[in-house]
N, C-alpha and C positions, 0 to 999 in steps of 0.2 A: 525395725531394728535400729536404736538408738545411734548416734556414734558420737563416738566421746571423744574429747580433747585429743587427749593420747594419739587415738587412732588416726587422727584428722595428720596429727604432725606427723607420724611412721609414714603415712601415704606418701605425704608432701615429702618427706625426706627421699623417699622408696623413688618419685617422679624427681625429684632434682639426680639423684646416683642416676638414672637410667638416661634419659634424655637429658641431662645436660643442661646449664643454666642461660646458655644461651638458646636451646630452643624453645622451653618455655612460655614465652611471648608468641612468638609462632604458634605452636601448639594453640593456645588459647585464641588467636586470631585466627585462624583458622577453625576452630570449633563456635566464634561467635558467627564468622561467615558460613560455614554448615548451618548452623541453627535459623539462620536470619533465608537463606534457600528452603529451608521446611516450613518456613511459617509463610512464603510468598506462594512458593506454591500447594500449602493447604486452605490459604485464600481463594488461589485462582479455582481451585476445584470446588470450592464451596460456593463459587461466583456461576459454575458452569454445572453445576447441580442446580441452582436456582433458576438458569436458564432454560435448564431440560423440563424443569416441573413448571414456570409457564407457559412454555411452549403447549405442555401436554393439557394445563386448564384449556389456553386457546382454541386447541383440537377440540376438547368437550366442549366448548363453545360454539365452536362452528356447526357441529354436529347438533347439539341444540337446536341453532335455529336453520338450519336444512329441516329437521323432521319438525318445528312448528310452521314453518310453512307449507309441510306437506301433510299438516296435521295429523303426525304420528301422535301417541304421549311418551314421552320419553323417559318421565320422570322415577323408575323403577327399571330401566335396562342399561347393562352395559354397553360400553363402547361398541363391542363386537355385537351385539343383539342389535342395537340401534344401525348400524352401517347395513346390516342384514336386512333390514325395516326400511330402509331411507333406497336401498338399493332395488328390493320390492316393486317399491312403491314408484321408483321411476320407470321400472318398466312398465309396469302396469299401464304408468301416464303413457309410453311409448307404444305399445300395442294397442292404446286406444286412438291414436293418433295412426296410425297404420288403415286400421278400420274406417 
């Protein structure tokens, strides 16, 4: 929806009648300081999103090389299939260590 000259001034006239021409400035300092708090914290979140997802490659990492050293293959399981596998597999070693 387009907005035309006209319209633009009736607002601007509509926010001077209402609020006053001394708050104005305010208003608008106050809506740059709202805006400038949204954009720091859509960074932080986007910093702490980045965080969670390499944390979670890491895990698949570690997880990797637990089951190539216990020469699982890993390369077609998920996370939970492979913990299931790597968990296995150490008892196994453990019960043969028992014996």
């Amino acid at each position: 929806m387009p907005v035309g000259f006209e319209v633009l001034i009736i607002i601007i006239i509509i926010v001077v009648l209402f609020f006053g021409v001394k708050k104005i400035p305010e208003l608008a300092r106050s809506f740059g300081k709202a805006t400038s708090e949204f954009e720091k914290a859509k960074v932080q979140a986007e910093r702490e999103l980045d965080q969670i997802r390499n944390s979670v490659k890491s895990g698949r990492e570690k997880l990797e090389e637990i089951a190539q050293s216990l020469r699982i293959d890993y390369s077609n399981k998920n996370d939970d299939e492979l913990r299931k596998d790597i968990e296995g597999a150490l008892n196994k070693e453990k019960n043969k260590d028992l014996l």
